[in-house]
C-alpha positions as CSV (number, residue, x, y, z in Angstrom):
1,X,-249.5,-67.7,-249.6
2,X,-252.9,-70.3,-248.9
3,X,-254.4,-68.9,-245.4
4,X,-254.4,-73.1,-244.5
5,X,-251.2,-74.2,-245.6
6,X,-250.0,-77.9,-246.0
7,X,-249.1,-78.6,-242.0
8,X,-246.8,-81.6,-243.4
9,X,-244.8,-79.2,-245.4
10,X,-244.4,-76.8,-242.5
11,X,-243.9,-79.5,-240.1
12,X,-240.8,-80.4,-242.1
13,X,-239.3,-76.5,-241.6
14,X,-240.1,-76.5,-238.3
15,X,-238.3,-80.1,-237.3
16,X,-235.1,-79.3,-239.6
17,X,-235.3,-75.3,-238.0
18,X,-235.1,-77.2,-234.3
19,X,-232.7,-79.3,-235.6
20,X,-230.2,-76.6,-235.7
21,X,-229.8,-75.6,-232.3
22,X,-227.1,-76.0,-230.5
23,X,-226.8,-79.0,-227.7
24,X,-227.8,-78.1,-224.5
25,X,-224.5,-77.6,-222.0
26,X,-223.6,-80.9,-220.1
27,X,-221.7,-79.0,-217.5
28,X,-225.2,-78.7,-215.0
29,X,-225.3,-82.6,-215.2
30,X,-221.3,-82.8,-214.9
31,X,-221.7,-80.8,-211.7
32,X,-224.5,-82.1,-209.9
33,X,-222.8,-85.5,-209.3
34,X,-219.8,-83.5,-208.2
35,X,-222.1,-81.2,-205.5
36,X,-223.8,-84.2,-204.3
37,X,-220.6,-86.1,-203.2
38,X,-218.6,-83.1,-201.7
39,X,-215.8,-83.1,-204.4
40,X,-213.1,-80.6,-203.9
41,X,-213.7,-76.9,-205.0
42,X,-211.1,-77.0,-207.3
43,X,-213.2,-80.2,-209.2
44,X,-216.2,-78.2,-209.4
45,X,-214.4,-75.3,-210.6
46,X,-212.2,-76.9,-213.4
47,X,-215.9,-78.1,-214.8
48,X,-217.7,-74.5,-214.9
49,X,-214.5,-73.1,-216.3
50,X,-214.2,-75.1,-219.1
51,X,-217.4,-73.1,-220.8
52,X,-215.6,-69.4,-220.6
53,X,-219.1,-67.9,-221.5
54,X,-221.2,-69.9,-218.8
55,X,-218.3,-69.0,-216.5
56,X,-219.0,-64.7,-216.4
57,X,-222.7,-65.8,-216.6
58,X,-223.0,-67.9,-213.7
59,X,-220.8,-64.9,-212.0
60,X,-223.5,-62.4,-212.9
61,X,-226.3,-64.3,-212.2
62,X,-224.3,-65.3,-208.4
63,X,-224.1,-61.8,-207.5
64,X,-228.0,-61.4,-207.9
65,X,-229.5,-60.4,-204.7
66,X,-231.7,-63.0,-204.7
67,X,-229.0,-65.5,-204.7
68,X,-226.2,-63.8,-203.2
69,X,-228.1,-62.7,-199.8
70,X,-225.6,-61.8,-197.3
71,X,-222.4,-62.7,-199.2
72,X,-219.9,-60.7,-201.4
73,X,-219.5,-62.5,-204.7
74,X,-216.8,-61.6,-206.5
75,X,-215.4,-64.9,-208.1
76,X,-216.5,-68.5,-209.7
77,X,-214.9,-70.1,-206.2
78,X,-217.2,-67.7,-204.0
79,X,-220.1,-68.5,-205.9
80,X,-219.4,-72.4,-205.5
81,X,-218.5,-71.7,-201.4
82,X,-221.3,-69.6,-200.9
83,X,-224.3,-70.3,-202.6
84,X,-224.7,-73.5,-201.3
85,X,-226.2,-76.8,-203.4
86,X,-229.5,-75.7,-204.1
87,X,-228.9,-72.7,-205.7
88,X,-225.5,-73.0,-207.0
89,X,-226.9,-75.6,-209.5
90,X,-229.7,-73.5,-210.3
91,X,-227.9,-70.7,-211.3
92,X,-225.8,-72.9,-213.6
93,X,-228.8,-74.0,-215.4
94,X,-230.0,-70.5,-215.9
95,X,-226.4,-69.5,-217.4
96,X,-226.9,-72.4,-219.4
97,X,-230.6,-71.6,-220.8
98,X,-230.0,-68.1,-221.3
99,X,-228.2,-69.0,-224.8
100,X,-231.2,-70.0,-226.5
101,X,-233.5,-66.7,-225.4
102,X,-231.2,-64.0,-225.2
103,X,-231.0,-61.3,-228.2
104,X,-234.4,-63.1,-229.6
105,X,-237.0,-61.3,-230.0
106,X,-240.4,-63.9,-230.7
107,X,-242.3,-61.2,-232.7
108,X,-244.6,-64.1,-233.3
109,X,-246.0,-63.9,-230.2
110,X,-246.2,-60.5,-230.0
111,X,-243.3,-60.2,-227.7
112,X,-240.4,-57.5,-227.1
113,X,-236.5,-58.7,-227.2
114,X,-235.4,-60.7,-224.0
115,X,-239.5,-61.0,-222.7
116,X,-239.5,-64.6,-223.6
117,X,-236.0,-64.9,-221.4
118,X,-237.7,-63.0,-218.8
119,X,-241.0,-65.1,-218.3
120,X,-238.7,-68.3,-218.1
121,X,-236.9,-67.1,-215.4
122,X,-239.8,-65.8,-213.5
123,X,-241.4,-68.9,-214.2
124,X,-238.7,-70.8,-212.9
125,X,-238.5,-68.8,-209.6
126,X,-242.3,-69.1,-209.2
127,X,-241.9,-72.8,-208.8
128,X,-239.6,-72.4,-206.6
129,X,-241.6,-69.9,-204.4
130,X,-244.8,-72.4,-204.7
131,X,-243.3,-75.2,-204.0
132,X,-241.6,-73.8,-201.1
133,X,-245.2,-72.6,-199.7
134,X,-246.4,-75.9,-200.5
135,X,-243.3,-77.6,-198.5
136,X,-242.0,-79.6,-201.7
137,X,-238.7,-80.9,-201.6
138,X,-236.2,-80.5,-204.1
139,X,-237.4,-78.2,-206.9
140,X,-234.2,-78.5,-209.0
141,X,-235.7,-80.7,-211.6
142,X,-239.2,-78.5,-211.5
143,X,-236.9,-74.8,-211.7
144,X,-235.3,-76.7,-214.7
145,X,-238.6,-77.4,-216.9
146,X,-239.8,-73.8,-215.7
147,X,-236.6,-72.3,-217.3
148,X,-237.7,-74.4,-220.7
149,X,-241.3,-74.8,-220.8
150,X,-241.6,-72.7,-223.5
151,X,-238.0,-73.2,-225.7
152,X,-240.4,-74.5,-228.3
153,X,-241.6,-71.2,-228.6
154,X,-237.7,-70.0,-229.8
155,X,-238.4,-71.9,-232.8
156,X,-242.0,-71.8,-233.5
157,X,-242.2,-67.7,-233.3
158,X,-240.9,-67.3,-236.8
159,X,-243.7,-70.1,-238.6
160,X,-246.0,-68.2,-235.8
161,X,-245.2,-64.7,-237.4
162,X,-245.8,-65.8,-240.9
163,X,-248.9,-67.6,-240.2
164,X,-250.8,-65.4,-237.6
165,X,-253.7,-65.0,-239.6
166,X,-254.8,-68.3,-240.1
167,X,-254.1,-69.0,-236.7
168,X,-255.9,-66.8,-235.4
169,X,-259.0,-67.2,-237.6
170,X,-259.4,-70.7,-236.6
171,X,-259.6,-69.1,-233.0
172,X,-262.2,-67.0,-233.5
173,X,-264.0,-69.3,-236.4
174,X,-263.4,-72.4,-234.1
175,X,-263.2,-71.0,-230.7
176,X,-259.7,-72.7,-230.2
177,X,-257.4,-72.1,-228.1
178,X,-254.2,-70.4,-229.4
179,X,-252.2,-73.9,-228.6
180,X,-254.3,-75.7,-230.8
181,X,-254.9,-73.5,-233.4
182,X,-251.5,-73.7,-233.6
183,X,-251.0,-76.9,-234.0
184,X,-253.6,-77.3,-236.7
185,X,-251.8,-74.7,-239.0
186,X,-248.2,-75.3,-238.1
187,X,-248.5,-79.3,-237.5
188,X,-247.2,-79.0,-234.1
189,X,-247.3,-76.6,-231.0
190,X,-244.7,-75.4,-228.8
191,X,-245.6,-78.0,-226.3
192,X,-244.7,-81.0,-228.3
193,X,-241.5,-78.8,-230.3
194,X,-240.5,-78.8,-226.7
195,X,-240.7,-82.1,-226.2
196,X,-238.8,-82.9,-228.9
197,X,-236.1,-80.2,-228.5
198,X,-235.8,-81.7,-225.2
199,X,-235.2,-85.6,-226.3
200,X,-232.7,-83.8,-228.8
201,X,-230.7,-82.5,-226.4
202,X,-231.2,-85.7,-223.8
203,X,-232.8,-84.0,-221.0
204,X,-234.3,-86.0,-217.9
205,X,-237.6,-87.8,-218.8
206,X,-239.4,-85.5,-215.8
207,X,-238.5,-82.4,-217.4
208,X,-239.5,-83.2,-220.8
209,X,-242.6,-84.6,-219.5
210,X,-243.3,-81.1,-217.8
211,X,-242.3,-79.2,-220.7
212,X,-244.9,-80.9,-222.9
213,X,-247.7,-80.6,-220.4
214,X,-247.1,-76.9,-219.4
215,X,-250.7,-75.8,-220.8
216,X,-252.4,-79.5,-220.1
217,X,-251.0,-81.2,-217.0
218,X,-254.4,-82.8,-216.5
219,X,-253.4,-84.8,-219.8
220,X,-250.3,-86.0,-217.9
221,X,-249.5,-89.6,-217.8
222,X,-246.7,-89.0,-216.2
223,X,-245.3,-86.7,-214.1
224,X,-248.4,-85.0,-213.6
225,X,-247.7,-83.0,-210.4
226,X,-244.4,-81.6,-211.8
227,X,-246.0,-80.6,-214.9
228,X,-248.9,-78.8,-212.8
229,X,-246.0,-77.0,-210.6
230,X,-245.0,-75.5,-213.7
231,X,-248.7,-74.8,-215.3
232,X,-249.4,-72.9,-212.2
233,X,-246.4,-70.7,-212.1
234,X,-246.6,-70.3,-216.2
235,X,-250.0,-68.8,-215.1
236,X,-249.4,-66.9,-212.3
237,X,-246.5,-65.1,-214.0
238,X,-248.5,-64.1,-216.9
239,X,-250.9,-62.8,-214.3
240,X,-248.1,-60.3,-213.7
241,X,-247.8,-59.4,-217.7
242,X,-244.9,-61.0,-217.5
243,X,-243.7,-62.1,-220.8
244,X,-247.4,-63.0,-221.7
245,X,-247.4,-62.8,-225.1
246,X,-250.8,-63.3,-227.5
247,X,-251.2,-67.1,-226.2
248,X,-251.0,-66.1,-223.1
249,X,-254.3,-64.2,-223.4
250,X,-255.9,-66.9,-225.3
251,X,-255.7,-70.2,-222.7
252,X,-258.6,-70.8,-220.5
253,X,-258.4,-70.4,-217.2
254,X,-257.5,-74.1,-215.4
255,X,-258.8,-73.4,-212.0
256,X,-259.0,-77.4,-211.2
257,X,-254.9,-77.4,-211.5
258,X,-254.5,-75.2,-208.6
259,X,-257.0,-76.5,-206.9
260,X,-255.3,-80.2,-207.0
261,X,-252.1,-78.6,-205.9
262,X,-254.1,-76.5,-202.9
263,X,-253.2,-73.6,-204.3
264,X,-255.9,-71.1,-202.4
265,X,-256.7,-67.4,-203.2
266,X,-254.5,-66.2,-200.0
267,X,-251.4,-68.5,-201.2
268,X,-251.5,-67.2,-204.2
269,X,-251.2,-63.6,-202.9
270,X,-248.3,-64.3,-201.4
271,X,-246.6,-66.0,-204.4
272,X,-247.2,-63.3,-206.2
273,X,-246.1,-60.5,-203.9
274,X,-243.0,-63.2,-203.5
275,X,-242.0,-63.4,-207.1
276,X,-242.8,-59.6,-207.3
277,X,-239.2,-59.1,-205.1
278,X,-237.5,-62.0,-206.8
279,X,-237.7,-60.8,-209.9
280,X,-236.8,-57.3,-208.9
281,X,-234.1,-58.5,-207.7
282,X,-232.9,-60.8,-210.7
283,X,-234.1,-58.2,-213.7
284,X,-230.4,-56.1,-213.4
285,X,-228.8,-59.5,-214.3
286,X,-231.5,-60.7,-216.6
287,X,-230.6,-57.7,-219.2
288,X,-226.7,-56.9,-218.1
């Protein structure tokens, strides 16, 4: 095996390898229109039901304490009664995301089995947190791109695995970072995969825009601000160790982004004591 190999050649694996995932479920979108103009419960039920396995996940994920506060929830029609708008449609996209992490483990990036699943969700509660603190409104497209800013990465851990080394002698030859080093040997990054899983599967233009400016949001020609929501909470989470894999040690440090967002030294505390409880109260249901 050539330490370089030919990036058009492995471009080609990794394009037909995203290829084969499976289409993203339509029921979130199929909802949302039905939240947003009070439809019966029985409508919004009929949807969710119709995907059995997004069904017991959205269940599980409802009787989280951090979604379930002060309520019993014990069936799909308490979860749509009680949850309220906000969160019952973010729950639904996390049943709907977990398909592509869970029972992966991206050895690639040096990461154990579910980690990957983990970090998404953290990050996707991070922006929430933040842009609570920062008084954003709704953060539903923002918790979406957080749950996916790194599906690329679901794809790109096997070619990752095979080529570490040369990857990571361009880092150290070329004082890269791990994203571009990446793309170099691999002929694309997780960053642009993602974009591209994301136009596969036909995912809102302000999510894919995120996902492909998770490490760079300064580089953003649109969409800028949601893609630095999500930068800052990628960063913050791996802060934590969670689910920061080899890249994760790798990117410089983007002080500017948080500084754009007015993201202080004190908020930032707080965000992170914040997430700190949320995500002990979501890991049961992350690994059940």
């Amino acid at each position: 095996m050539s330490l370089y190999p030919s990036p058009s050649l492995l471009l080609h694996e990794v394009l037909e390898a995203a290829k084969k995932l499976p289409p993203f479920p339509d029921v979130v979108w199929k909802v949302m229109p039905l939240i947003q103009k009070t439809a019966p419960l029985g409508e919004i039920e009929a949807v969710i039901k119709y995907d059995p396995v997004i069904t017991a996940r959205v269940l599980a994920f409802s009787q989280s304490p951090h979604f379930s506060r002060r309520h019993s929830i014990s069936s799909l029609r308490d979860a749509i009664v009680f949850l309220g708008e906000q969160q019952l449609i973010q729950v639904i996209v996390t049943a709907c995301s977990e398909r592509y992490y869970a029972g992966k483990t991206p050895v690639g990036y040096d990461l154990r089995e579910g980690e990957l699943w983990e970090h998404a969700v953290a990050t996707a509660l991070m922006t929430e947190i933040v842009g609570k603190h920062l008084g954003l409104g709704d953060l539903f497209t923002a918790y979406t791109a957080a749950l996916l800013h790194d599906i690329g990465k679901t794809v790109l851990s096997h070619f990752v695995e095979s080529y570490f080394d040369s990857i990571l002698t361009l880092i150290k030859k070329k004082r890269m970072r791990f994203l571009d080093a990446e793309r170099e040997i691999l002929g694309i990054d997780h960053q642009q995969l993602g974009v591209l899983i994301g136009e596969q599967w036909q995912l809102p233009r302000e999510v894919i825009a995120a996902v492909g400016y998770h490490h760079s949001p300064q580089q953003a020609e649109s969409n800028r601000d949601l893609a630095s929501l999500v930068y800052v909470a990628d960063r913050m989470v791996s802060a934590l160790g969670i689910g920061c894999g080899v890249d994760g040690f790798l990117q410089p440090n983007q002080d500017a982004v948080f500084a754009e967002l007015g993201i202080s030294s004190d908020l930032m505390d707080r965000c992170l004591a914040d997430l700190v409880e949320a995500v002990r109260e979501t890991r049961t249901f992350l690994t059940s």
